[in-house]
N, CA, C and O atoms as a GROMACS GRO file, in nm:
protein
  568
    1UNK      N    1   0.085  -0.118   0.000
    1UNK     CA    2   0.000   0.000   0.000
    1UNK      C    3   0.090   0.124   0.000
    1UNK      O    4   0.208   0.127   0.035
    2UNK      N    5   0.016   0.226  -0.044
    2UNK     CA    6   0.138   0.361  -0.073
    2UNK      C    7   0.176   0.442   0.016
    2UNK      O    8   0.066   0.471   0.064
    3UNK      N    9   0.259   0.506   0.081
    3UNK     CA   10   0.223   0.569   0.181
    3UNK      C   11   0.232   0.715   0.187
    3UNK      O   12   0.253   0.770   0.296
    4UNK      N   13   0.215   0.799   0.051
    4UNK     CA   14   0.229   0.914   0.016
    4UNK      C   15   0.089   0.944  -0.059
    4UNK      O   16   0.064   1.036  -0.136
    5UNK      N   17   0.005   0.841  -0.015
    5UNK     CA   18  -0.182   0.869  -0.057
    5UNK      C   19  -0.171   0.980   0.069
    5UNK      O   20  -0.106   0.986   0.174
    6UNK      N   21  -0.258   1.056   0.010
    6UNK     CA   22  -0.350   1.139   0.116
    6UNK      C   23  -0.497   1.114   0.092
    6UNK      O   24  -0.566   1.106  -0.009
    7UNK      N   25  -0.528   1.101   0.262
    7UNK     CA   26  -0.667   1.034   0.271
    7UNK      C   27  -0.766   1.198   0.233
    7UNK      O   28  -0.734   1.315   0.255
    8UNK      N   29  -0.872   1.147   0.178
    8UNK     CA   30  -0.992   1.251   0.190
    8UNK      C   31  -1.039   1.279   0.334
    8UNK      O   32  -1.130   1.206   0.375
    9UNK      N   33  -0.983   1.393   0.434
    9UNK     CA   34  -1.042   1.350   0.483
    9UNK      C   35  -1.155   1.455   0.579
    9UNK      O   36  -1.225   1.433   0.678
   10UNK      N   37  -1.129   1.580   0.492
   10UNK     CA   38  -1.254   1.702   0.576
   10UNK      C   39  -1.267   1.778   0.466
   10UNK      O   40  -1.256   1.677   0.396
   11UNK      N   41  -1.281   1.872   0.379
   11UNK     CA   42  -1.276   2.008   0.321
   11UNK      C   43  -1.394   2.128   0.388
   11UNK      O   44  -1.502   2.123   0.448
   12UNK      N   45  -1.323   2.207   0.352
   12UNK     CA   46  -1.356   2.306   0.397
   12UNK      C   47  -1.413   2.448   0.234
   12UNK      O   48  -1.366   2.459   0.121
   13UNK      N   49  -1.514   2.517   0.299
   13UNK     CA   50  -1.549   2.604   0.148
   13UNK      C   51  -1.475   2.727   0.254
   13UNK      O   52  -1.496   2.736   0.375
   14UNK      N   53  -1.372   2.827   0.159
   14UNK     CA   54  -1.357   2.998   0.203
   14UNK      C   55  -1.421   3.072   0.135
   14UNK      O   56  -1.459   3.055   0.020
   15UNK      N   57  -1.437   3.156   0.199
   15UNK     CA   58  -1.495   3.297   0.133
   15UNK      C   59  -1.376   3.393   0.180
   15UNK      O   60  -1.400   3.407   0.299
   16UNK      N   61  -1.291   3.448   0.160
   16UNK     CA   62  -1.228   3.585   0.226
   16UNK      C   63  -1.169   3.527   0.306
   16UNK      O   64  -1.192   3.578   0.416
   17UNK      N   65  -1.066   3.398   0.316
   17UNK     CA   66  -1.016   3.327   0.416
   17UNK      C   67  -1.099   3.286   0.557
   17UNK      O   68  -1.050   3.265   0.668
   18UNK      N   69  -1.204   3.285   0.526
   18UNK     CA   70  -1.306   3.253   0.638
   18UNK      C   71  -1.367   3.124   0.652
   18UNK      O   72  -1.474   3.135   0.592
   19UNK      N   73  -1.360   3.053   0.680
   19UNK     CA   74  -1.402   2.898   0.701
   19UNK      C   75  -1.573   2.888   0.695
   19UNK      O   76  -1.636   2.909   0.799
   20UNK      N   77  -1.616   2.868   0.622
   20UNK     CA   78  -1.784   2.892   0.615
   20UNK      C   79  -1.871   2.765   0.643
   20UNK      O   80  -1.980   2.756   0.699
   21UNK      N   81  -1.772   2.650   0.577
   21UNK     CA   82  -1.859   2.526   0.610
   21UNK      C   83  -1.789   2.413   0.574
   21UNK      O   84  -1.715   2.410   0.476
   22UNK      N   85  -1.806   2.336   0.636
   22UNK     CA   86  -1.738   2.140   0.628
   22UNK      C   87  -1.836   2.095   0.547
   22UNK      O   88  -1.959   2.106   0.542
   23UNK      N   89  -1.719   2.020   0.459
   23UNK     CA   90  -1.842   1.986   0.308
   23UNK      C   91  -1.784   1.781   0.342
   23UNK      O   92  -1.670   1.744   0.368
   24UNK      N   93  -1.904   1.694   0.329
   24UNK     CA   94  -1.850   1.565   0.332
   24UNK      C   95  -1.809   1.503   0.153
   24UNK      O   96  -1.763   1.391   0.132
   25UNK      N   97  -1.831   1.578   0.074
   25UNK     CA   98  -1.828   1.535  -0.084
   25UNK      C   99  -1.802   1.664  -0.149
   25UNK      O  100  -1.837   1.774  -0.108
   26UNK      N  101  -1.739   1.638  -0.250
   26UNK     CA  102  -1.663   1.745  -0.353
   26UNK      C  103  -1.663   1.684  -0.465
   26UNK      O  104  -1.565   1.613  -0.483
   27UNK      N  105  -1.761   1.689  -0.570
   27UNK     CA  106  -1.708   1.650  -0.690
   27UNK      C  107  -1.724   1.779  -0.851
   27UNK      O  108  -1.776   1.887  -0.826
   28UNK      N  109  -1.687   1.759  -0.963
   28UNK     CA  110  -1.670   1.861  -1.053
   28UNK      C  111  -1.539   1.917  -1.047
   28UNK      O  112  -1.542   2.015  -1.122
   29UNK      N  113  -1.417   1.904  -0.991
   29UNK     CA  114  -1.271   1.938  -0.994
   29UNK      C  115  -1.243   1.877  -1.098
   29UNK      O  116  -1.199   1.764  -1.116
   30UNK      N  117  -1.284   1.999  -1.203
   30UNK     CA  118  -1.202   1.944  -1.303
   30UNK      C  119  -1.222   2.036  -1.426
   30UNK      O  120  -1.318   2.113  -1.416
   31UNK      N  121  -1.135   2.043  -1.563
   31UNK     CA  122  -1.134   2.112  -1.657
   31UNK      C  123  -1.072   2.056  -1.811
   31UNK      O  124  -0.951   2.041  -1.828
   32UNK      N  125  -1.154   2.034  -1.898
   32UNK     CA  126  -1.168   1.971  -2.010
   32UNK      C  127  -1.137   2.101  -2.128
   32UNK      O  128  -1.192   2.211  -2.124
   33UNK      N  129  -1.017   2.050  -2.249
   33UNK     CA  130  -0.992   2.092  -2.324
   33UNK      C  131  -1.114   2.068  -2.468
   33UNK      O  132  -1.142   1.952  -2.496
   34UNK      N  133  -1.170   2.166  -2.539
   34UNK     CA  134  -1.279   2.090  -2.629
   34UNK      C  135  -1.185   2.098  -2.730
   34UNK      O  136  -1.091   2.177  -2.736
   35UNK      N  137  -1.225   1.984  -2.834
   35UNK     CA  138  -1.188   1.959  -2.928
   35UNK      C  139  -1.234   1.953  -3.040
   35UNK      O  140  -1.326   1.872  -3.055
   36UNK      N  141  -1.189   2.034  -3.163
   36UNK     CA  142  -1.256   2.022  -3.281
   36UNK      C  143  -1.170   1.933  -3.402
   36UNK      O  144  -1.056   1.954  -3.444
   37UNK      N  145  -1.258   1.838  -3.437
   37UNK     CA  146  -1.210   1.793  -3.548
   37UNK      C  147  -1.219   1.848  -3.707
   37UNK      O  148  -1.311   1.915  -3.754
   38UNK      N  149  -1.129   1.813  -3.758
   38UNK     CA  150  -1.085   1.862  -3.921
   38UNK      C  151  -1.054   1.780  -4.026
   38UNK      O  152  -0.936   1.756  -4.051
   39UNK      N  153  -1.145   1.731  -4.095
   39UNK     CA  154  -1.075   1.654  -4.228
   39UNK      C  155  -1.058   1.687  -4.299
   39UNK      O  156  -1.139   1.749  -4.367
   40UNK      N  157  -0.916   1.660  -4.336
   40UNK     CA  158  -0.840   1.741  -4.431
   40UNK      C  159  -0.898   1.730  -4.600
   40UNK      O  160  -0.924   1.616  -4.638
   41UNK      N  161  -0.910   1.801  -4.663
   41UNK     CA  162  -0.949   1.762  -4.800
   41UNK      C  163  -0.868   1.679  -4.847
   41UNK      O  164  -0.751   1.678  -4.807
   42UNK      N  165  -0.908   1.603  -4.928
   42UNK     CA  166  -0.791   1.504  -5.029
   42UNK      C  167  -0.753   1.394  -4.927
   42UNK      O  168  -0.707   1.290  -4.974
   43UNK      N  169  -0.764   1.403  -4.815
   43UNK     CA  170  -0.713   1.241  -4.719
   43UNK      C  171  -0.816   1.226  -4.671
   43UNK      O  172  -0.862   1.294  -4.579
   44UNK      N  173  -0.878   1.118  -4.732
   44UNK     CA  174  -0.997   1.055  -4.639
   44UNK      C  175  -0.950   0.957  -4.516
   44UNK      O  176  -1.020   0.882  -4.447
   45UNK      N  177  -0.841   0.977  -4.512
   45UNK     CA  178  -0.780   0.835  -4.371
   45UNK      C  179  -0.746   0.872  -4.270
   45UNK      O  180  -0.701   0.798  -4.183
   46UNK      N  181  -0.765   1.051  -4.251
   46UNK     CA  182  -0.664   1.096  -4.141
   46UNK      C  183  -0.759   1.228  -4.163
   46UNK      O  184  -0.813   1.284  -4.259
   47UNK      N  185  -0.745   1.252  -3.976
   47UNK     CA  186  -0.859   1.388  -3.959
   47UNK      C  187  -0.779   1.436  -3.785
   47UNK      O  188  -0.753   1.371  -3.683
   48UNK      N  189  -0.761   1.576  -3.826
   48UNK     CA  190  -0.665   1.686  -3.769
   48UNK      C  191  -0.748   1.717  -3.662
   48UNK      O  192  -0.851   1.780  -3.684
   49UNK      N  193  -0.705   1.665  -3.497
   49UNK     CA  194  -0.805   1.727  -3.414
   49UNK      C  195  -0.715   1.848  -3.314
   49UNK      O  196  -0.617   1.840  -3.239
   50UNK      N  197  -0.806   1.960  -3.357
   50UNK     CA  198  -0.734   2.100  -3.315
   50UNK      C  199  -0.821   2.114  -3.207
   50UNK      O  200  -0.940   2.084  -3.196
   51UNK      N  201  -0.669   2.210  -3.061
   51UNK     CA  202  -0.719   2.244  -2.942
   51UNK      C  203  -0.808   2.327  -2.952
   51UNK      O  204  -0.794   2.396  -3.053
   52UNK      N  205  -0.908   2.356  -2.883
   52UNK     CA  206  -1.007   2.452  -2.869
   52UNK      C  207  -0.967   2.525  -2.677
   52UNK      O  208  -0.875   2.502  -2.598
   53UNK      N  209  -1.091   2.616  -2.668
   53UNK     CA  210  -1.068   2.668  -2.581
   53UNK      C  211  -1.108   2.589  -2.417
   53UNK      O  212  -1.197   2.506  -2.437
   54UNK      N  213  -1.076   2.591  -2.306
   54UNK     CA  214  -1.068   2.541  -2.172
   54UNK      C  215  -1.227   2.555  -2.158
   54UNK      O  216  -1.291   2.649  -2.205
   55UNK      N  217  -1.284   2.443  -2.086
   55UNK     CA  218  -1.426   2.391  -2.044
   55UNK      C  219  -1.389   2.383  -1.880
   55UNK      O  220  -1.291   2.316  -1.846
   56UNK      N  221  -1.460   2.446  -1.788
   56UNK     CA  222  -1.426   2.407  -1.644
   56UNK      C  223  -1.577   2.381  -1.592
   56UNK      O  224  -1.671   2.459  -1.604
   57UNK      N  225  -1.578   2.260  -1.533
   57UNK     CA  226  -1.697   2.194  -1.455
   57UNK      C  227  -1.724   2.284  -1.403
   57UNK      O  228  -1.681   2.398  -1.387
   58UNK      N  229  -1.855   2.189  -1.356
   58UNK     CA  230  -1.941   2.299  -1.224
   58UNK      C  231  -1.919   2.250  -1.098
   58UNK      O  232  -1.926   2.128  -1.104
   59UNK      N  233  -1.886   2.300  -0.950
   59UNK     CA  234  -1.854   2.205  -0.863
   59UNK      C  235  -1.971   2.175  -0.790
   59UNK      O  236  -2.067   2.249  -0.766
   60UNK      N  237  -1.952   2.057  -0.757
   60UNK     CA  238  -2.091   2.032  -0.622
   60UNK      C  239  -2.043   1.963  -0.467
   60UNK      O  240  -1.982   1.863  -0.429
   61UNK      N  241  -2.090   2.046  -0.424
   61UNK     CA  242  -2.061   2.017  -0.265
   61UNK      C  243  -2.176   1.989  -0.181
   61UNK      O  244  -2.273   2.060  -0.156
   62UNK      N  245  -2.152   1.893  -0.150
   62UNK     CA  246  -2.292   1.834  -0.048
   62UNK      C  247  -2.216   1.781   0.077
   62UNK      O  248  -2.116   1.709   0.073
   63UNK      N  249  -2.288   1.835   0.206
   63UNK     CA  250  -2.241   1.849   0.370
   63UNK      C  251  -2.347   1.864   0.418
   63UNK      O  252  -2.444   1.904   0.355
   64UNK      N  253  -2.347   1.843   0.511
   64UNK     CA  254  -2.396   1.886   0.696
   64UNK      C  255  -2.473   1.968   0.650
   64UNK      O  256  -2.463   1.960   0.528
   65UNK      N  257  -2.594   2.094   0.695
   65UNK     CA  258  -2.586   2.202   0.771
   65UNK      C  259  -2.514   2.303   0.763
   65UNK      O  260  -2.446   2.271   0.665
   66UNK      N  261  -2.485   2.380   0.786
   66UNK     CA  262  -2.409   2.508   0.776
   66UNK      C  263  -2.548   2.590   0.902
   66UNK      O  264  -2.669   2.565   0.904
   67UNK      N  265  -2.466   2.691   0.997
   67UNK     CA  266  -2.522   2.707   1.089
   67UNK      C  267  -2.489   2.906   1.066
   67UNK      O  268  -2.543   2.994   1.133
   68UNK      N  269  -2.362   2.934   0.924
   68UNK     CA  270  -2.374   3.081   0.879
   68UNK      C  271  -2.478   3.139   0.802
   68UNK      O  272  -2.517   3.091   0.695
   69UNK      N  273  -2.528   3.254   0.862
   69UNK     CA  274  -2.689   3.276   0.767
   69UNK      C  275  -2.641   3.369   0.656
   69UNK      O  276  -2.721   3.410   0.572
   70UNK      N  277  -2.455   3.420   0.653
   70UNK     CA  278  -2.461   3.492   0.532
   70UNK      C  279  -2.394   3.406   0.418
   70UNK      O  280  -2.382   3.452   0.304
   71UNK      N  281  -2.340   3.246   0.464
   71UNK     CA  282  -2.324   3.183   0.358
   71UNK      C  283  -2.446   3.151   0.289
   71UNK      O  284  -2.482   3.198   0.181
   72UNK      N  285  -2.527   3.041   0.381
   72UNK     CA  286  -2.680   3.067   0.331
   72UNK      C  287  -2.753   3.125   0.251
   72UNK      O  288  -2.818   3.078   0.158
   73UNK      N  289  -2.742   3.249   0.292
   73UNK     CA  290  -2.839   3.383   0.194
   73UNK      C  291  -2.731   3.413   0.046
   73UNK      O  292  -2.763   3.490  -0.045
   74UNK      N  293  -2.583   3.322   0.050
   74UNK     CA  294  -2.522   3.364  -0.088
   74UNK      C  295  -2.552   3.199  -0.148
   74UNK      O  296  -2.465   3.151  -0.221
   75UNK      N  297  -2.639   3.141  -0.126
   75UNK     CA  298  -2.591   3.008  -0.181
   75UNK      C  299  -2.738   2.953  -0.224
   75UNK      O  300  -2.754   2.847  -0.286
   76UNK      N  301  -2.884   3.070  -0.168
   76UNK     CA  302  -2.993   2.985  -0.255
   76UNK      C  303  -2.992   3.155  -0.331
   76UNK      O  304  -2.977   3.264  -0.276
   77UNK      N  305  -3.007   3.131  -0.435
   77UNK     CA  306  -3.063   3.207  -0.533
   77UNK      C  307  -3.228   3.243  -0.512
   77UNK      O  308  -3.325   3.169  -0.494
   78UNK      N  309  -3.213   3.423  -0.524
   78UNK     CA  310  -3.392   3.388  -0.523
   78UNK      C  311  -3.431   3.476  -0.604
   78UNK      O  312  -3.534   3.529  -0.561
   79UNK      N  313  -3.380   3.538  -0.753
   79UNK     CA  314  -3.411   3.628  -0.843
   79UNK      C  315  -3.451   3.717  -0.843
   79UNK      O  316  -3.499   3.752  -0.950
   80UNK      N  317  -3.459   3.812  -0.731
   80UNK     CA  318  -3.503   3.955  -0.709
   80UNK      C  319  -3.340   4.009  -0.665
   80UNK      O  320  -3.331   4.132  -0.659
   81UNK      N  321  -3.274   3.968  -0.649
   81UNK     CA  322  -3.067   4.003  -0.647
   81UNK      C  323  -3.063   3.992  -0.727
   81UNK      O  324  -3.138   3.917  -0.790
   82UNK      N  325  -2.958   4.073  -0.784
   82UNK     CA  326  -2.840   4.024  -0.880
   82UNK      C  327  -2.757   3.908  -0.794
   82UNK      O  328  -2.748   3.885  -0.673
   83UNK      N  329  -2.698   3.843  -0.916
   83UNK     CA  330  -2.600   3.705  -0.889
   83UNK      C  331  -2.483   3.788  -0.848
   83UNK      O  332  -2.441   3.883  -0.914
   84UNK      N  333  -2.418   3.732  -0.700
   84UNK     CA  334  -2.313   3.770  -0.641
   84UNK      C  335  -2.180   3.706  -0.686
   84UNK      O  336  -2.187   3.583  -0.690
   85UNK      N  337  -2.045   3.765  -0.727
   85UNK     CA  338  -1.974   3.636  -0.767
   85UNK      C  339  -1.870   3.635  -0.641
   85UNK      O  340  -1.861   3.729  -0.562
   86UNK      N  341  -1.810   3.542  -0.636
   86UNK     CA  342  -1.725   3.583  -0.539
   86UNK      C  343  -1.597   3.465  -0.550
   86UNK      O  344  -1.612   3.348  -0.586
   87UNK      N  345  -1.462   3.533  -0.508
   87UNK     CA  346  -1.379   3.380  -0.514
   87UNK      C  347  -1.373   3.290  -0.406
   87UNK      O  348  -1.360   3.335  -0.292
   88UNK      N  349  -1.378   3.215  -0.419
   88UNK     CA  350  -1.375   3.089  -0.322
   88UNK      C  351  -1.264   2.962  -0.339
   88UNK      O  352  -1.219   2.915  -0.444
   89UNK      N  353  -1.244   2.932  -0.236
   89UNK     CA  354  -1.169   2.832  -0.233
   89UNK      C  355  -1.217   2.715  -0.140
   89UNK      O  356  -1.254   2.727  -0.023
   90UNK      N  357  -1.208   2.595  -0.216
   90UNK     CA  358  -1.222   2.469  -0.164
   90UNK      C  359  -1.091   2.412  -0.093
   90UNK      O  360  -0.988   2.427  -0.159
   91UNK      N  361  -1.074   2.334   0.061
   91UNK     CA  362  -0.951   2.355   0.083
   91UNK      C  363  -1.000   2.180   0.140
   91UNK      O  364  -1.101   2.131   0.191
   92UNK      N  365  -0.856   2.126   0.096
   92UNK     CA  366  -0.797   1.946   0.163
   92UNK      C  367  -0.742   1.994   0.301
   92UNK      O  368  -0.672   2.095   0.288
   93UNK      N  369  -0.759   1.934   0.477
   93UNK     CA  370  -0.666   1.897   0.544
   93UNK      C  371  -0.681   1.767   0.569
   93UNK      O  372  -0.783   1.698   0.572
   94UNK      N  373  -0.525   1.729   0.594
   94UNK     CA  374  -0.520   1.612   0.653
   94UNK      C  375  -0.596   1.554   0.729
   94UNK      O  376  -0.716   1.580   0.717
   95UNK      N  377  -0.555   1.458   0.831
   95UNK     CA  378  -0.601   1.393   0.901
   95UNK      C  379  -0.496   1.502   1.128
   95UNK      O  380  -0.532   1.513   1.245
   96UNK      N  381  -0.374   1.543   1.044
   96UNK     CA  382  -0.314   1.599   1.142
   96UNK      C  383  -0.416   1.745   1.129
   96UNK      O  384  -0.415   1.793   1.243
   97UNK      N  385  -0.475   1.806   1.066
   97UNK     CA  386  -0.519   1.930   1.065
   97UNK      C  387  -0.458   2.036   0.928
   97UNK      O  388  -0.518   2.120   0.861
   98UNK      N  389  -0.350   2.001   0.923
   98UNK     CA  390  -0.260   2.047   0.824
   98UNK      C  391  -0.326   2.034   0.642
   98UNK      O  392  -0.350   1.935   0.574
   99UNK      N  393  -0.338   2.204   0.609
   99UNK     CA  394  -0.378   2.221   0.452
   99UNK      C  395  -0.277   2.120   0.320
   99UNK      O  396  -0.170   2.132   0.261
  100UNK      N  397  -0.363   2.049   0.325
  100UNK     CA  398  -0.267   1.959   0.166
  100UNK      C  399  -0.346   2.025  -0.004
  100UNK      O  400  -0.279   1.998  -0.104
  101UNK      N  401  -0.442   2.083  -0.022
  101UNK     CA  402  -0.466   2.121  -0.155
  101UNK      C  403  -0.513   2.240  -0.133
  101UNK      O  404  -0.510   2.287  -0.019
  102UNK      N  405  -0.555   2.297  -0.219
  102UNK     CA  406  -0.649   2.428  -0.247
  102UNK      C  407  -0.676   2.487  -0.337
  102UNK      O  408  -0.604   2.566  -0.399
  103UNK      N  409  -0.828   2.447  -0.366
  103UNK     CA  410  -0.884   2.486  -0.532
  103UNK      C  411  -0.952   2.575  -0.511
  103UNK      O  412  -1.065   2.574  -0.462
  104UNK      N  413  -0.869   2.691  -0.556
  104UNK     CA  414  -0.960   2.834  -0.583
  104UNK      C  415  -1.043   2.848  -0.716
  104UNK      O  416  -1.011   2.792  -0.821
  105UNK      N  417  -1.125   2.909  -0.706
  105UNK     CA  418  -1.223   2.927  -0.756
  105UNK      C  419  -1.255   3.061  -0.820
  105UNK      O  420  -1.286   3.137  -0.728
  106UNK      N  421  -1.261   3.134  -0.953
  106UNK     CA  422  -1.276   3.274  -0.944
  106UNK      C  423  -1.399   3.273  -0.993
  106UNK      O  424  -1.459   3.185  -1.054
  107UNK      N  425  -1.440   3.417  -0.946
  107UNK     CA  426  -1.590   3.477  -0.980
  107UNK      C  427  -1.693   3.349  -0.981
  107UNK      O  428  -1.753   3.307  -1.080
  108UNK      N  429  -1.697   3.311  -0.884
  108UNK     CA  430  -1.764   3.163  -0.818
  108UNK      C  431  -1.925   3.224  -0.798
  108UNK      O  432  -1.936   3.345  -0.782
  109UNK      N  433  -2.049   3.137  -0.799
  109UNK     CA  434  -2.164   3.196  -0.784
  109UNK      C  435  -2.270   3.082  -0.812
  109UNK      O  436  -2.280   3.011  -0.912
  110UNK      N  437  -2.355   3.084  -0.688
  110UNK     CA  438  -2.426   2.922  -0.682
  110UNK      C  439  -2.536   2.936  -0.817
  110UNK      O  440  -2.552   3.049  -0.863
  111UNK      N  441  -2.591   2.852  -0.863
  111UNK     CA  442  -2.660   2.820  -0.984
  111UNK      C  443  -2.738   2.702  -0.911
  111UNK      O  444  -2.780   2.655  -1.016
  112UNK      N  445  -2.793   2.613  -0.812
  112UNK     CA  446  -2.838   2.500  -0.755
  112UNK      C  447  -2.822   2.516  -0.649
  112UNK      O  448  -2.706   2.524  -0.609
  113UNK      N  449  -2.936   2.527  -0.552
  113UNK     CA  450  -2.918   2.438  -0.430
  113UNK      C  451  -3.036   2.338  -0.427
  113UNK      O  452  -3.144   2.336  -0.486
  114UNK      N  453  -2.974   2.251  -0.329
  114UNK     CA  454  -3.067   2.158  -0.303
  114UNK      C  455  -3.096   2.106  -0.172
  114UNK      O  456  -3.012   2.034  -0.117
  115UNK      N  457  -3.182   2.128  -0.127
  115UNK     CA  458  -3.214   2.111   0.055
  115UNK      C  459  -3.199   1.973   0.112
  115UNK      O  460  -3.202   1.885   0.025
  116UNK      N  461  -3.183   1.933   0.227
  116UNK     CA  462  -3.214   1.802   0.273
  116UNK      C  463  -3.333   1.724   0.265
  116UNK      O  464  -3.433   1.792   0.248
  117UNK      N  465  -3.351   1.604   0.273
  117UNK     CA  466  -3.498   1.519   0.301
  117UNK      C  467  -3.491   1.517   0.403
  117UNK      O  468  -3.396   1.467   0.464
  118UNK      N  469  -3.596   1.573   0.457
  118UNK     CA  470  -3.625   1.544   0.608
  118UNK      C  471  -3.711   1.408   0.652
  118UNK      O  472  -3.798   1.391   0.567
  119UNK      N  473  -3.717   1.336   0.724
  119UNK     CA  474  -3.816   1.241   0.812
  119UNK      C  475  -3.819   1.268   0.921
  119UNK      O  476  -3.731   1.342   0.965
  120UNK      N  477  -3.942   1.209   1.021
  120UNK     CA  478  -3.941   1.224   1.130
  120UNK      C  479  -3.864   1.139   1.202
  120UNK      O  480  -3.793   1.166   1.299
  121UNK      N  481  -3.889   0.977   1.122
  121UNK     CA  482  -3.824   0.924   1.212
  121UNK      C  483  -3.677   0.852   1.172
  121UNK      O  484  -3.630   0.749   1.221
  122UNK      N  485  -3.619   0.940   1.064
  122UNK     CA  486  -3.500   0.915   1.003
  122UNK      C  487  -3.374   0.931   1.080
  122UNK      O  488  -3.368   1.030   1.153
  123UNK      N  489  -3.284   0.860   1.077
  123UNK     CA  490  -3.169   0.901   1.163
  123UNK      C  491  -3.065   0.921   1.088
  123UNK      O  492  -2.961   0.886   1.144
  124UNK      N  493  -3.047   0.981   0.941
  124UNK     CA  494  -2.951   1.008   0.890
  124UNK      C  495  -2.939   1.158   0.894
  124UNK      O  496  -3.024   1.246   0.907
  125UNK      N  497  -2.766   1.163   0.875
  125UNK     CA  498  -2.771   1.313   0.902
  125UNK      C  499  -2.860   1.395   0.747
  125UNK      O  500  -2.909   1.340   0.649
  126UNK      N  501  -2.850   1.553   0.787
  126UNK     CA  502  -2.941   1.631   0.695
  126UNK      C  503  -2.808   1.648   0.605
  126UNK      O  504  -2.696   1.671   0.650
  127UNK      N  505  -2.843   1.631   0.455
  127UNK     CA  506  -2.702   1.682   0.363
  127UNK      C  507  -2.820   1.756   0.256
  127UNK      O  508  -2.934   1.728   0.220
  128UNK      N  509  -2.704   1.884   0.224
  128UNK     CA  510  -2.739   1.976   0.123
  128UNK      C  511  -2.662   1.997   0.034
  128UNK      O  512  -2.544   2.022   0.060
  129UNK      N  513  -2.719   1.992  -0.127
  129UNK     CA  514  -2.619   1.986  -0.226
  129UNK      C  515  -2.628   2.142  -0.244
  129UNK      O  516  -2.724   2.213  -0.215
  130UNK      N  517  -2.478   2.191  -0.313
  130UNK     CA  518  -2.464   2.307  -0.350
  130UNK      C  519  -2.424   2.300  -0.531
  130UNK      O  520  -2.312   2.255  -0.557
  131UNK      N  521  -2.488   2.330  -0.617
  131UNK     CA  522  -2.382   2.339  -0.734
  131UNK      C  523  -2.330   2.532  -0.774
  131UNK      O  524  -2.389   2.640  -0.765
  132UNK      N  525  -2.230   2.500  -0.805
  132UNK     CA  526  -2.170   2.620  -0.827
  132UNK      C  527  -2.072   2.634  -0.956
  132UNK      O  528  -1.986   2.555  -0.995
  133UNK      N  529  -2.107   2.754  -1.007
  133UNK     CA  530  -2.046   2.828  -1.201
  133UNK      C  531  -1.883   2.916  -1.151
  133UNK      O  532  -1.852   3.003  -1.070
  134UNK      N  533  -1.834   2.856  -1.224
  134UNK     CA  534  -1.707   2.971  -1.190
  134UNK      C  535  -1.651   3.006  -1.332
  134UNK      O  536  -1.698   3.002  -1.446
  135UNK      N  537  -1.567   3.031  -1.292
  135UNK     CA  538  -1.476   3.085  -1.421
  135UNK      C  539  -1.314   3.108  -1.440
  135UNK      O  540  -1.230   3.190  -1.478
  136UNK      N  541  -1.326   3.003  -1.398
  136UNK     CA  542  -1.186   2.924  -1.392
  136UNK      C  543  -1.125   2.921  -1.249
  136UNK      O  544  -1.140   3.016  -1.173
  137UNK      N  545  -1.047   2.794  -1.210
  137UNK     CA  546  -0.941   2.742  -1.125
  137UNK      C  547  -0.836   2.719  -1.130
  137UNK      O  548  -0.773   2.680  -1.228
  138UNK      N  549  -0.790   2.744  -0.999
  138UNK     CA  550  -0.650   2.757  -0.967
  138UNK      C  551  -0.607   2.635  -0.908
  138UNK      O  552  -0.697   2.593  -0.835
  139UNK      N  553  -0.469   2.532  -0.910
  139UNK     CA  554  -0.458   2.435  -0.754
  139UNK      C  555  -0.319   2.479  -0.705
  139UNK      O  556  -0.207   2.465  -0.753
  140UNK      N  557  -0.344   2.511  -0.642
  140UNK     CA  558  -0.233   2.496  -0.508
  140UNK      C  559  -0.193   2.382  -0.398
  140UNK      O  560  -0.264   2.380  -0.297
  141UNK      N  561  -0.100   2.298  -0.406
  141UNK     CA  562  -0.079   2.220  -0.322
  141UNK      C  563   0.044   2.240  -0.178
  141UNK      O  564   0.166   2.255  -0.188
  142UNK      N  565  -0.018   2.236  -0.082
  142UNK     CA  566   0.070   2.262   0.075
  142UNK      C  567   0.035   2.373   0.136
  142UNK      O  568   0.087   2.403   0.244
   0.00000   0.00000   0.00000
């Protein structure tokens, strides 16, 4: 087994270096080159695929609760605002406490939320999905 894995094992969302909320899932880290293809006249056997411009996912974060009412009020959309953008960063610590990644986020701005299912007599915790539009990322590792 390896011993230079780092476990998943908390993240955290910033706003302004401010710790806003413990997220248990992070997925959408990520950014896709599009590609256009070209066949060349006169060679029907061979077709030229040229870079196009950078595609960056949407991220989604689903956690706990959050107990801040001004992350909250930036994260459901309710169409009488204008869309707020803001940068954000998604941050890895260890298992010691210690920052191992950090995916910033520019001009970041929720597009989805999605509330918990509640039951009465459910005993799972409450999780809320967030999806969020940016416009491009940064990674920083340590």
């Amino acid at each position: 087994m390896p011993t230079d894995a780092t476990p998943s094992f908390r993240f955290y969302v910033e706003i302004a270096n401010v710790k806003e909320a413990v997220f248990t899932e992070v997925s959408g880290l990520q950014a896709e080159m599009e590609v256009t293809e070209y066949q060349e006249g006169g060679l029907n056997d061979f077709t030229h695929f040229l870079p196009g411009p950078i595609k960056a996912g949407r991220i989604t974060l689903k956690r706990g609760m959050t107990r801040s009412n001004d992350f909250l009020k930036w994260q459901i959309p309710n169409g009488s605002s204008p869309v707020v953008r803001k940068p954000i960063s998604v941050v890895l610590y260890d298992v010691e406490g210690n920052r191992v990644a950090t995916w910033n986020f520019h001009n970041a701005y929720p597009v989805k939320w999605s509330g918990p299912q509640l039951t009465a007599d459910g005993a799972a915790v409450a999780i809320e999905s967030l999806e969020i539009a940016h416009e491009g990322m940064q990674l920083d590792l340590g």
